[in-house]
C-alpha positions, 0 to 999 in steps of 0.5 A, a space after each residue: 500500500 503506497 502512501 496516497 492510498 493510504 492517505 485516502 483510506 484514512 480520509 475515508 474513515 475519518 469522514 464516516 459519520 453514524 448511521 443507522 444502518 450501522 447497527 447491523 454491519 460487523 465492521 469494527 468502524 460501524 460497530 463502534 459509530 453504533 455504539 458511540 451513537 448509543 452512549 451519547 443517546 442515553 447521556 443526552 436522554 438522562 440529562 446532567 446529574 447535578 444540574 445548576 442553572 448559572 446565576 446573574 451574579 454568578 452563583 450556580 443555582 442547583 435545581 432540586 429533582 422533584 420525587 414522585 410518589 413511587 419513589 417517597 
């Protein structure tokens, strides 16, 4: 393998981005895009942790999770 083809093949990876079929194809780089995509899913579903809402002054406000009344 020359460098150009090389150089070429890299750029092919580094311009994939997820889709989804890539749950269903075997390669490593559509098996780890799929995964990736399935991480950055949940986080963004579940949210932050410790939310705060940034103050004018400053201060960070944390915003307190209201329980339901399965969890009390």
């Amino acid at each position: 393998m020359d460098r150009k083809q090389s150089k070429n093949e890299s750029s092919e990876i580094a311009g994939r981005i997820y889709d989804v079929s890539d749950y269903k194809r075997e390669d490593h780089l559509s098996s780890g895009l799929a995964t990736t995509h399935e991480q950055v899913s949940d986080t963004y579903a579940e949210g932050e942790v410790k939310a705060v809402v940034d103050d004018v002054n400053g201060r960070d406000i944390e915003l307190a999770k209201e329980r339901t009344e399965e969890e009390k």
